[in-house]
N, C-alpha and C positions, 0 to 999 in steps of 0.2 A: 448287290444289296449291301455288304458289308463298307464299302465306297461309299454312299447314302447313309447308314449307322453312324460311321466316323465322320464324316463330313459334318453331322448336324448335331454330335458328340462335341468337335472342335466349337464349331458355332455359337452352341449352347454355355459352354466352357470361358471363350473368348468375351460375352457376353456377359457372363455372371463377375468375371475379373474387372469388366469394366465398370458395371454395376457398383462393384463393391468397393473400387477406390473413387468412384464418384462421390458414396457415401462417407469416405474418410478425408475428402477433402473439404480443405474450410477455406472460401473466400480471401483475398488478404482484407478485404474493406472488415471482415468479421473477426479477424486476430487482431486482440489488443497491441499497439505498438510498444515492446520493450525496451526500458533502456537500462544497460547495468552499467553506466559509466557515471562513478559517482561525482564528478565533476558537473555533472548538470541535476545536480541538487542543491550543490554550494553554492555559498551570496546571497540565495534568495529567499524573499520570506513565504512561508509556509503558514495558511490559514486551517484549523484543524477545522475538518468537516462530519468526522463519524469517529467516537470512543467507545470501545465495547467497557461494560463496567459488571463484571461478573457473568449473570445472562440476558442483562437490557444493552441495549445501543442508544447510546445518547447522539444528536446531533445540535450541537451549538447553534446558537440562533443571535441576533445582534439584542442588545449590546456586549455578551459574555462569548469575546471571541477570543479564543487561544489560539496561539501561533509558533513557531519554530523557524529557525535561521540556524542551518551547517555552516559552518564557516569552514574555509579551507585550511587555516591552522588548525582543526580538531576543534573548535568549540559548540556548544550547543544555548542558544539563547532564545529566549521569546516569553510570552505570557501565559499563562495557566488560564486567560480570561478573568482574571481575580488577581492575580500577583506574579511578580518579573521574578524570574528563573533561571539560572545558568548553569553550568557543565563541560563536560568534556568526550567526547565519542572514537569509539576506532571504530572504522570499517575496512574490511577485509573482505572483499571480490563478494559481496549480498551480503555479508553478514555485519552487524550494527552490535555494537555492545556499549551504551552508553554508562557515563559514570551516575553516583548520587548525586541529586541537582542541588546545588541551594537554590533559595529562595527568599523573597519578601516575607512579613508576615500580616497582611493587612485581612483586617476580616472583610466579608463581601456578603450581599445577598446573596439567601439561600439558593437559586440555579447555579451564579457565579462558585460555588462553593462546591457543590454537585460536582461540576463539570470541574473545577480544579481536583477535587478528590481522584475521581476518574483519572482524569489527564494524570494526574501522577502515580496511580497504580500503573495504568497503561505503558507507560515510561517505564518503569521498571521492570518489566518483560520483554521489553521488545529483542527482536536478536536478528530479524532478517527487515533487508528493505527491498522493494521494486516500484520502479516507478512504471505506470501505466496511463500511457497518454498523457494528461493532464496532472494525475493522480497521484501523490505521495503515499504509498501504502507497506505500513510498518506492521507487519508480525511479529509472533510468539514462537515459540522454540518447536512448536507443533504447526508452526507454516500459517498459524489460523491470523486472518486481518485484525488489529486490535486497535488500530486509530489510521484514518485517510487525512491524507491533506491535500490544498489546491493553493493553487501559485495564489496571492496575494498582486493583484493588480494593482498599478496607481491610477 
């Protein structure tokens, strides 16, 4: 009898371990694809697709499209959707510390205006980047997403 106890002790045991890394495993189709090789950020332009702006989320819509270009000498360039912007950036193995940008001064419709206000608070916190998938996504000092981008296609 104790042979039959432990036998269905293991069993049950054997069983519940299997269980329980089934439950901790994730798919690869279902893990976002990382990339931390900041080389496949640079050269290309980047269309801004999500700005957080205090506690709303903005999402640009055409015609007020901002955008962003890493360039591989450290530069940071593109549009606010309202007015051309430029700078200077380190990065350091995820972390992003951009300088103060100039910029144009051209006034714009009130969205264009919006979404530049945003965009350039947004910039001004940034401190981590990851790209996921498609995804250009730029955090705050507390890990939180504060503006996404998407490759810009021709």
């Amino acid at each position: 009898m104790l042979t039959v106890k432990s036998t269905t002790l293991s069993s049950f045991a054997m069983a519940s371990a299997l269980l329980l890394a089934a439950c901790n495993t994730t798919s690869k189709s279902e893990q976002p694809e990382m990339v931390s090789n900041w080389s496949a950020i640079t050269g290309k332009n980047w269309q801004l697709s999500m700005v957080v702006d205090g506690n709303e989320t903005l999402a640009p819509m055409s015609p007020v499209l901002a955008s962003a270009n890493f360039t591989a000498d450290s530069k940071v360039v593109g549009s606010t959707g309202c007015n051309r912007y430029f700078g200077t950036y380190e990065e350091n193995d995820g972390k992003l510390k951009l300088s103060p940008l100039g910029a144009t001064q051209m006034m714009c419709v009130e969205d264009a205006m919006a979404i530049e206000n945003a965009f350039n608070n947004a910039m001004e916190k940034v401190s981590d980047w990851q790209l996921a998938k498609d995804t250009l996504v730029l955090s705050d000092t507390n890990g939180k997403p504060i503006m996404e981008f998407v490759p810009i296609t021709p």
